[in-house]
N, C-alpha and C positions, 0 to 999 in steps of 0.2 A: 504494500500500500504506500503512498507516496505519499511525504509530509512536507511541507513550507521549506526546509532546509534545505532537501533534495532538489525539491523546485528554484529553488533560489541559486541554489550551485549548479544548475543547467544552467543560469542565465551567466551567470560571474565566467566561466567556465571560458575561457576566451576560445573564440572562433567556434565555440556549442551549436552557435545558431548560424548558418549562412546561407539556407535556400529557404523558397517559401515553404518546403516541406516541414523542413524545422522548424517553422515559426507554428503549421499548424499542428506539430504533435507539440510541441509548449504548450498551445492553446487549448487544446482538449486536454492535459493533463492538467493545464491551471480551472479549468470550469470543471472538471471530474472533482477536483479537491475542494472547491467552493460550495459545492452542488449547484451549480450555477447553467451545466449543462442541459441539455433540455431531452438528452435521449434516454431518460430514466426521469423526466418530468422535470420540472424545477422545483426544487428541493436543498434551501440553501443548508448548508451543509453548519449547523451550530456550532459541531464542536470546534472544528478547523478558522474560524471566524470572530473576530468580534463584535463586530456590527456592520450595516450595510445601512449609509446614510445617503442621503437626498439633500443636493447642494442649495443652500437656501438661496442663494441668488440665483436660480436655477435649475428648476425642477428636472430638467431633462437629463442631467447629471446628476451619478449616484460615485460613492466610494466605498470603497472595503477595506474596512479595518482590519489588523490581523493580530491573533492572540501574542499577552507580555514576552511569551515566548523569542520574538522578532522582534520586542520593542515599540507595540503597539501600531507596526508602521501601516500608511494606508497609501493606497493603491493612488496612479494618475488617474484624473477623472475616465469614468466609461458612460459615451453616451448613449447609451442603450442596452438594456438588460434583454436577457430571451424573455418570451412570452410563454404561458403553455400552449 
């Protein structure tokens, strides 16, 4: 099972990512962890998370916080979550 760490050291991981391929197995492993994914439903994922806020100037923009674990950090804006 994949945890923030492991995801994070793909990113740091220099030259981890160089085609689009890699950018979309990052990204389905980053929305599998979030439960953020839509092919098992949306279903954000609590334990993995700290919260998922809605930018107040700015509805169309949300962030994800991420547990004390990584220091509380939150995500660049994402403008658009999946739907079910």
């Amino acid at each position: 099972m994949i945890n923030i760490h492991s995801l994070m050291a793909s990113v740091d991981a220099q030259g981890s990512i160089k085609t689009l391929a890699d950018h979309l197995e990052f990204a389905e492993k980053f929305l599998d962890y979030t439960g953020l994914s839509k092919k098992d439903g949306l279903k954000i994922n609590q334990a993995n998370l700290q919260s998922l806020t809605v930018a107040i100037n700015n509805h169309d923009y949300y962030f994800i916080q991420f547990p004390q674990s990584v220091n509380f950090s939150l995500t660049r804006p994402i403008s658009e979550l999946p739907t079910d």
